[in-house]
N, C-alpha and C positions, 0 to 999 in steps of 0.2 A: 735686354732692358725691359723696364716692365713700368705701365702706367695704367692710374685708375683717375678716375673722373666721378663726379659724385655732381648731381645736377638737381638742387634742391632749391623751388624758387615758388614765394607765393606772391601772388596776386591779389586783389581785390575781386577777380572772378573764380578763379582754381589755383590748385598748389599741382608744382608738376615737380618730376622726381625719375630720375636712374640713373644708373651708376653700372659702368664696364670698365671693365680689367683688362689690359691686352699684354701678347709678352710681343716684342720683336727683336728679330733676331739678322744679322746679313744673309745676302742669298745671293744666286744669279738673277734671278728674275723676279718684280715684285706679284706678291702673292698676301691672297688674305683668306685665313683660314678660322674655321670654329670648332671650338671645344666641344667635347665629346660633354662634360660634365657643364653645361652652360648655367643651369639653373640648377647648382647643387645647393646653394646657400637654404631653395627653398623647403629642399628635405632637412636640412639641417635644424632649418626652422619649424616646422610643419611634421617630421618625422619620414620614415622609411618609405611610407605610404603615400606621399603628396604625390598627385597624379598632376599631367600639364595641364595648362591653361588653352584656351582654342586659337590665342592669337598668341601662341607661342612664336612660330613661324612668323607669323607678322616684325615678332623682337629680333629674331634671327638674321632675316633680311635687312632691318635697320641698321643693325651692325656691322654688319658686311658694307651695307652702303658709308655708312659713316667712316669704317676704316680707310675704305677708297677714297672717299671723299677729300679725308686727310693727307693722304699720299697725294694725291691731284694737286692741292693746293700746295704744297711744296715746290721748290726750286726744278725746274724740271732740267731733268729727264727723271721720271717718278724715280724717287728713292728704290733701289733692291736690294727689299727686305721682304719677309717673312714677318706678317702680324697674325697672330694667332690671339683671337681673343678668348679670353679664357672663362669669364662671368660677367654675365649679365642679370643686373638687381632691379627689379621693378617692383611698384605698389600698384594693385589693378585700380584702384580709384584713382590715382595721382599722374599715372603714366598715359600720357598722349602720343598723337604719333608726331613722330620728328625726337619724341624727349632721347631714345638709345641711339640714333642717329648723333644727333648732338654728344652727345658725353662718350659713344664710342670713338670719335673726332679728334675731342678734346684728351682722350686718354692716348692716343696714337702719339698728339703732340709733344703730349709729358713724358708717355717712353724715349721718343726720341730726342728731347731739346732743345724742340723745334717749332715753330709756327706760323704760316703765313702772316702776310702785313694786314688782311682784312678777313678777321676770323668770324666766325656765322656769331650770331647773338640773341637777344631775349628781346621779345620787343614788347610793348607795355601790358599785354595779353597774356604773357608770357606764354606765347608760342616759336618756336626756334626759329630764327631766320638764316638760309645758307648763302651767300654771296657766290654769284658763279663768276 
């Protein structure tokens, strides 16, 4: 199953923005994994040559958290699955932290058809808010 999320929201102070892909799939045990090619979209964009960014790592680990995150808030006993996200889309001006957190979350949800009763949200700042 495969969900993408696309987090596109302006403010009156900033516009925030990214968008991840993930695939999952069943497993024994729950697991969250990343793509070899995370940031292909931005060679695609940019050419053969775009080199990363310094907080790339920084988007990595958002994702990762987000995916868990999402598994967490599900019906427990965490779902076992296999989420493999597969792209991660950001704009360096637009993207904050918490924004690939957030939409790798929401992408986990819509792979699987699923969602907590109190899902994280935007708050007038439009900075993500996660409910523990």
């Amino acid at each position: 199953m495969e969900g993408t999320f696309r987090l596109g929201r302006q403010t009156s102070r900033w516009a925030r923005f990214a968008q991840v892909t993930v695939e999952v799939t069943a497993r024994d045990e729950p697991a969250v994994v990343l793509g070899d090619e995370l940031f292909g979209r931005r060679r695609a964009v940019y050419g053969p040559d775009a080199w990363p960014y310094p907080y790339d790592d920084d988007l990595r680990r958002e994702a990762a958290e987000g995916a868990w995150y999402a598994l967490r808030r599900l019906a427990a006993p965490t779902p076992r699955v296999l989420v493999l996200v597969t792209e991660i889309v950001e704009r360096p001006a637009d993207t904050g932290p918490g924004d690939v957190r957030f939409a790798a979350a929401h992408a986990v949800w819509r792979a699987m058809e699923q969602e907590p009763a109190d899902l994280p949200y935007i708050d007038q700042d439009g900075i993500p808010v996660f409910p523990d």
